[in-house]
C-alpha positions in Angstrom: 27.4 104.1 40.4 26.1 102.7 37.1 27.4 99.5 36.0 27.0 98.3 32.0 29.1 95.0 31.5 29.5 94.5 28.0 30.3 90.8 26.3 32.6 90.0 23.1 32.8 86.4 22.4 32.1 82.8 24.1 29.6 81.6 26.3 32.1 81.4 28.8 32.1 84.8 29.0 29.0 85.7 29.2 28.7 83.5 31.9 31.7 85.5 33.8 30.0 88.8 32.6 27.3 87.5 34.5 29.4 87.1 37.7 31.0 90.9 37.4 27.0 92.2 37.2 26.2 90.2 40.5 29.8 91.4 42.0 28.6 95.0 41.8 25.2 94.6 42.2 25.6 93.0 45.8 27.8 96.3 46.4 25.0 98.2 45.7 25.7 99.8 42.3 23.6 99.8 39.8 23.4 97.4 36.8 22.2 99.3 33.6 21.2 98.0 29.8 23.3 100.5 28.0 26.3 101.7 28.1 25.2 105.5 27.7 23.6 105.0 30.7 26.7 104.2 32.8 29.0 105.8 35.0 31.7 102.3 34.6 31.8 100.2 31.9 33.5 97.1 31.9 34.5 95.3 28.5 35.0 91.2 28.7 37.1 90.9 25.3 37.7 88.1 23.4 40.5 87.2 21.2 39.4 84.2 18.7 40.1 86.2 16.1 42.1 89.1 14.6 38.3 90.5 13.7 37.4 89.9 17.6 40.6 91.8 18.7 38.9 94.5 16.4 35.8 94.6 17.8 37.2 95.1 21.0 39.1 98.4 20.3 35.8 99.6 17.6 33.6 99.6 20.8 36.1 101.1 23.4 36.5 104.2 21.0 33.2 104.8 19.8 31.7 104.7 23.0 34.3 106.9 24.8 33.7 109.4 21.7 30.3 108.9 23.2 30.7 109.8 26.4 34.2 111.2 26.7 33.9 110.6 30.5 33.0 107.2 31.3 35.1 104.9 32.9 36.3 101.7 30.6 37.6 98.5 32.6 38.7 95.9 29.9 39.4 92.3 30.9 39.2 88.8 29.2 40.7 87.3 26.7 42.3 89.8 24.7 43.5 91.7 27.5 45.0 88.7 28.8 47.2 88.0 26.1 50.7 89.7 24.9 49.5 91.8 21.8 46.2 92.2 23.2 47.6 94.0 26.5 50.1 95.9 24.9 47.8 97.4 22.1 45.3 98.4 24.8 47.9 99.7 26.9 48.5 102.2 23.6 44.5 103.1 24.1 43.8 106.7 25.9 40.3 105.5 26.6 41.8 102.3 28.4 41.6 103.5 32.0 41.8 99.7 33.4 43.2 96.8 32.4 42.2 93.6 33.9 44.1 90.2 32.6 41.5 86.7 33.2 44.2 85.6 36.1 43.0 88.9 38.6 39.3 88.3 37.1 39.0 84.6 38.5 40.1 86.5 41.7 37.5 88.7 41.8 34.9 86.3 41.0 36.0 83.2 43.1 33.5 83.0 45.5 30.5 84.1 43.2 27.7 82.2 41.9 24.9 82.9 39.4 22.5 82.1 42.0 23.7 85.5 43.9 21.9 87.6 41.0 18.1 86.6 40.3 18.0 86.2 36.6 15.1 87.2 34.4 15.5 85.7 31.4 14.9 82.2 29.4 18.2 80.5 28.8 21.1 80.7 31.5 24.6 79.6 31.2 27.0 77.7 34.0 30.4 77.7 33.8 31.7 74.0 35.0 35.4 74.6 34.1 38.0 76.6 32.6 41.6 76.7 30.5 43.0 74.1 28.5 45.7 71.6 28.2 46.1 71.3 24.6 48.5 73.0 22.1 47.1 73.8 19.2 49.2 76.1 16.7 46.6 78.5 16.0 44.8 79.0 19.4 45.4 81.7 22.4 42.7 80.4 24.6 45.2 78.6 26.8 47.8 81.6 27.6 44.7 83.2 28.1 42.7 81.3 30.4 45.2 79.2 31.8 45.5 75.4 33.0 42.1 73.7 33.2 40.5 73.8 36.3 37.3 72.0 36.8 34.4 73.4 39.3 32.6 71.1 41.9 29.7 68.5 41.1 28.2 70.3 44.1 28.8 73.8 43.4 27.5 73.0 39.8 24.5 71.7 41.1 23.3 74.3 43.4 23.8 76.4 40.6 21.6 75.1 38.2 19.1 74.0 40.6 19.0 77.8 41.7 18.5 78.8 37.8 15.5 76.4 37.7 13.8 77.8 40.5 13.8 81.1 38.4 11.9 82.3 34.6 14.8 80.4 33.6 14.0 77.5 31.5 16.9 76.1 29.7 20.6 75.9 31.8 23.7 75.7 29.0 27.1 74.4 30.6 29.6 75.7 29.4 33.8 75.8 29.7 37.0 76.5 27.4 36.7 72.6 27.2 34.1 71.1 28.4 35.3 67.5 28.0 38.1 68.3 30.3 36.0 68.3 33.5 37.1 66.3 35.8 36.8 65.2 39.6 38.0 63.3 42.3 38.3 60.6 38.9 34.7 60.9 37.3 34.1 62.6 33.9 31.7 64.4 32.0 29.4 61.9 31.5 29.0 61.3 35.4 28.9 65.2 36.1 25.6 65.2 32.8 23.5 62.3 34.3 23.7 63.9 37.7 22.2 67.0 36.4 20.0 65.6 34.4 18.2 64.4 37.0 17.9 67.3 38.9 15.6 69.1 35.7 12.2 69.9 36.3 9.4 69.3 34.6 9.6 71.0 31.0 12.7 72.7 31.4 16.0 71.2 30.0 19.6 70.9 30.1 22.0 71.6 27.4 25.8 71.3 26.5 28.2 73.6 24.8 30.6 72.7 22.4 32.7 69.5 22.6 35.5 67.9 20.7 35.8 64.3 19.1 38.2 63.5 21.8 35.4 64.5 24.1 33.5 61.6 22.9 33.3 58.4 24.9 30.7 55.4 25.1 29.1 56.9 28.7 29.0 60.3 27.6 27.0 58.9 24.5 24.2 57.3 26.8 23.7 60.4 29.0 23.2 63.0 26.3 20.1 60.5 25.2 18.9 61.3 29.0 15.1 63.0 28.1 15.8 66.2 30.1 19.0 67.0 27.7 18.5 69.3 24.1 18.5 67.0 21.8 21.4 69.5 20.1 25.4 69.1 19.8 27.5 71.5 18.3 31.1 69.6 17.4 34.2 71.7 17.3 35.9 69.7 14.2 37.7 72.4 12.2 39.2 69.9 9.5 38.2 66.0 8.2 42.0 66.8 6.3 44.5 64.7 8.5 47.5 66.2 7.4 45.6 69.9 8.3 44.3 68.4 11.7 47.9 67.4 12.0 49.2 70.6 11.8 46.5 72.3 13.7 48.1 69.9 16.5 44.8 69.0 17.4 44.1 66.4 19.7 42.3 63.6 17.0 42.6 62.1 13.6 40.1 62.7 10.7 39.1 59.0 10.6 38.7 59.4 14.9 36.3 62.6 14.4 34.6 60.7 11.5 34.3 57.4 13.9 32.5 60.0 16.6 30.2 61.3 14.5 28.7 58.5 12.7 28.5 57.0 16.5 26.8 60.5 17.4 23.9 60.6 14.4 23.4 56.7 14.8 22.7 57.0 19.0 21.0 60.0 18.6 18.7 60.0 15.9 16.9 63.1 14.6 19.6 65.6 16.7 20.4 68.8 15.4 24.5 68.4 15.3 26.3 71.2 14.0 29.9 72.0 13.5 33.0 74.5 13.8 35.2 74.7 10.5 38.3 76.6 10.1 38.8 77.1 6.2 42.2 79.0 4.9 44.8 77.2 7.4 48.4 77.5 6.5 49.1 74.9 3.9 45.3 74.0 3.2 45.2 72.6 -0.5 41.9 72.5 -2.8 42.2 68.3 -1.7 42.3 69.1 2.0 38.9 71.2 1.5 37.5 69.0 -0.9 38.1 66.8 1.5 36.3 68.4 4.7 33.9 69.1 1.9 32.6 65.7 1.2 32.4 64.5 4.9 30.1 67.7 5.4 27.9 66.6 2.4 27.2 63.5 2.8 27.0 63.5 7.0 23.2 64.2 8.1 24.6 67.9 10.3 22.0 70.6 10.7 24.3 73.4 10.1 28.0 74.7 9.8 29.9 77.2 11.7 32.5 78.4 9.2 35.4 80.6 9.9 38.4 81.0 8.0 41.6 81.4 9.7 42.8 84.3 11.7 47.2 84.4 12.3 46.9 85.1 16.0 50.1 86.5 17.2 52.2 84.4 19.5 50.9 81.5 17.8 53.4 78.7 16.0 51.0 79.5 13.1 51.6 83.0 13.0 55.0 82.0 11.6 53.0 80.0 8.6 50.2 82.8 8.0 52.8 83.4 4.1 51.1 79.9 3.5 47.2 80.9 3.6 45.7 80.5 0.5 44.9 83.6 -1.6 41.7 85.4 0.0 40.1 84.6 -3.6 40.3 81.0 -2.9 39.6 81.4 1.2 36.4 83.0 0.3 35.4 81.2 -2.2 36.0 77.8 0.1 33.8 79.7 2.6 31.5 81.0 0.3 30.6 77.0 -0.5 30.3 76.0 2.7 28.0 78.4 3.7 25.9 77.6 0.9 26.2 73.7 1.9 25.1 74.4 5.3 22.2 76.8 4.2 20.8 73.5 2.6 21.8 71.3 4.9 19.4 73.5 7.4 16.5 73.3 5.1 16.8 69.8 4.5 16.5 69.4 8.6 13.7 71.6 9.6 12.2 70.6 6.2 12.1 67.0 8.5 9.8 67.9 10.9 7.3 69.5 8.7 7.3 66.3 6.8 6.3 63.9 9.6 4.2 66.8 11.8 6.5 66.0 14.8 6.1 68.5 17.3 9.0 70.6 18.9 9.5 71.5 22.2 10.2 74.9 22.1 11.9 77.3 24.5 9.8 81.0 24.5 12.6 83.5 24.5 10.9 86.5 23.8 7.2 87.5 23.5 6.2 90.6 21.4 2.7 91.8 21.5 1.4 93.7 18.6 -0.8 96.3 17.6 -3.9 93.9 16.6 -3.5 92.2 20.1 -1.8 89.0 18.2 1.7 88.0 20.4 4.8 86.8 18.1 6.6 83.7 20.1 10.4 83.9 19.5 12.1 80.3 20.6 14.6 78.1 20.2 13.5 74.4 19.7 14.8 71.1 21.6 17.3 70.3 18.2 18.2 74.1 18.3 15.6 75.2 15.1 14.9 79.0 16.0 10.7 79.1 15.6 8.6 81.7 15.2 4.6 81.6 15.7 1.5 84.1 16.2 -1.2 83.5 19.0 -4.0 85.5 20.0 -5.7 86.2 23.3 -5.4 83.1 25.6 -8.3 81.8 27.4 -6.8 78.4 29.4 -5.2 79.2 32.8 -1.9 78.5 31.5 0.5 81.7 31.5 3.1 81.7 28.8 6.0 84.0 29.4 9.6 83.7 28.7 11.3 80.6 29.7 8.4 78.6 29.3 9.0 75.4 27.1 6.0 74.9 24.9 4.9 72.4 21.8 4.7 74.1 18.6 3.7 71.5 15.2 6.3 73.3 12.4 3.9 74.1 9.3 6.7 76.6 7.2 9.9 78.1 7.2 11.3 80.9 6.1 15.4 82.1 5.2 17.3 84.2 7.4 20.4 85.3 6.3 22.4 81.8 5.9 20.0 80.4 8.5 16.3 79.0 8.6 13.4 80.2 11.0 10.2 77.9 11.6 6.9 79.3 11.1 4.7 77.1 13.7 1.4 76.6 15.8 1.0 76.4 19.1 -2.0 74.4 20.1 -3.0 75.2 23.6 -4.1 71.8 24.1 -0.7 70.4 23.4 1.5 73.2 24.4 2.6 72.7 28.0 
């Protein structure tokens, strides 16, 4: 049989979409690139957002008006939830529905070492659920109490990853600061793996919270075999929206945390999640969140505006959004804030001629023999360069981490793309 697995949302789930490809792989189906191609396909939803619910049931009908007789399996998030299982349950081209709980059944006793991966960047899951409340969140009916995954398990994970093309390992988790074992933390669980990086490949982290933050976890991410990149899942610098979000820190705590973060770790590429439109947000609440975000040295913004997710106490609040005039427009500025706030960044490294360590994710050779070089730097800067014909002995293929000195850049939608050179003598 031919298998397509296809992946709507988090890391987390690709990483589990990961684990279903190597489930019916070592049962000797077939693992296909499209879903024309395949006999079964199975859909890992996500639920985030009302929009994400969307996409969900948009790729379920198109492709069964596709091919009318495939097989659709849908699991994750969305059909783990309440609405989400009902409204699927309404689908004629549902024939399976799969809620996360029988998922983590099925996948138990798999690893991502079972499935030989060919590609640059690999994520590991180290936990799962969460054990906070927040009013406009589904993840935890969804995924559940946290449950953390062995040091050990973890480690012969990634150390099975390295031994592949991959060349950066991403952990990943509903919460990643909610790892736990046997009484050691994060920050125990980082330097451990950090040490167990080869030679120019690296480790990286997913998103974490201010609460996540502590002095130990600080120290490790400075470990050299670690991106020099944090993503920060904030949402709001308004206390009395943070408040109401129930989320699990004050505006002056996540403000503490991230002057700590770009004081001990200099010349990272931090970025940040922001949820504009909650119920009750006033023009001072944004202009609020809007200052920190100006005058903090982040690389970039996430921005989202709220999404009333069924089930949710804010679902009863969704009559206090803004207008979608103002949501917009509140959107519309912070997009624009974080479009300069990436120029200003990269513009950095062209200034001083630092060289970044870049990850090759995908090689393209043209028609005049010149190969483009698609990466991903150390600080999370997505480069671009041209070489020609190689003559050293050094191979460069995908997953390879190489040193490329930044000498333009170019806009991409609301995001920025270095124009580099690789040097051969410099770049391994």
């Amino acid at each position: 049989m031919r298998v397509y697995v296809k992946t709507l949302g988090c890391r987390l789930n690709q990483y589990e979409s990961d684990l279903i490809a190597a489930f019916y792989k070592k049962r000797g189906h077939e693992v296909v690139s499209s879903p024309v191609e395949a006999d079964l396909v199975v859909v890992n939803s996500c639920t985030v957002t009302s929009g994400a619910d969307s996409d969900t049931r948009k790729f379920i009908r198109k492709l069964k008006n596709i091919r009318p007789d495939v097989k659709i399996v849908v699991t994750g998030c969305y059909a783990s939830v309440p609405h989400g299982f009902a409204s699927l349950s309404e689908m004629k081209e549902t024939d399976v529905i799969l809620p996360n709980f029988r998922k983590y059944r099925i996948l138990k006793d798999f690893l991502l070492l079972e499935l030989p991966l060919v590609r640059a960047k690999a994520f590991v899951a180290i936990q799962r659920g969460c054990s906070w409340n927040c009013s406009y969140c589904l993840i935890k009916p969804a995924r559940g109490l946290p449950i953390s995954r062995s040091p050990d398990d973890i480690s012969r994970e990634v150390s099975s990853l390295f031994e592949t093309s991959v060349g950066e390992v991403v952990l990943t988790g509903t919460d990643l600061g909610l790892w736990k074992w046997n009484e050691k933390d994060l920050a125990f669980l980082l330097f451990r793996l950090a040490e167990l990086v080869p030679k120019n490949k690296r480790l990286s982290v997913s998103s974490l919270g201010p609460h996540d933050f502590t002095d130990s976890l600080l120290e490790v991410l400075g470990h050299p075999s670690i991106a020099k990149h944090l993503h920060l899942s904030i949402q709001s610098f308004s206390d009395s929206v943070l408040r109401r979000m129930r989320r699990p820190y004050s505006a002056s705590r996540a403000f503490e945390v991230v002057e700590k973060v770009f004081k001990r770790l200099p010349g990272w590429g931090v970025g940040a999640d922001i949820m504009v439109g909650f119920p009750g947000e006033s023009e001072k609440d944004f202009k609020q969140t809007y200052s920190v975000l100006r005058d903090m040295p982040f690389a970039y913004f996430h921005v989202f505006p709220f999404s009333p997710r069924p089930g949710t106490d804010a679902w009863s609040w969704r009559k206090e959004v803004p207008s979608k005039k103002i949501v917009a427009e509140r959107v519309r500025k912070l997009l624009e804030l974080s479009l300069e706030k990436r120029f200003s960044f990269v513009k950095t490294f062209i200034k001083t001629s630092s060289y970044l360590d870049v990850l090759v994710e995908k090689l393209k050779v043209r028609g005049d023999g010149v190969v483009e070089i698609h990466g991903t730097s150390s600080e999370y800067i997505k480069v671009f360069s041209e070489i020609v014909e190689n003559d050293s002995d050094e191979v460069l293929e995908a997953g390879s981490i190489v040193k490329v000195k930044p000498a333009s850049l170019f806009r991409r939608g609301f995001g920025v793309v270095v124009k580099g050179i690789l040097d051969w003598e410099r770049a391994f």
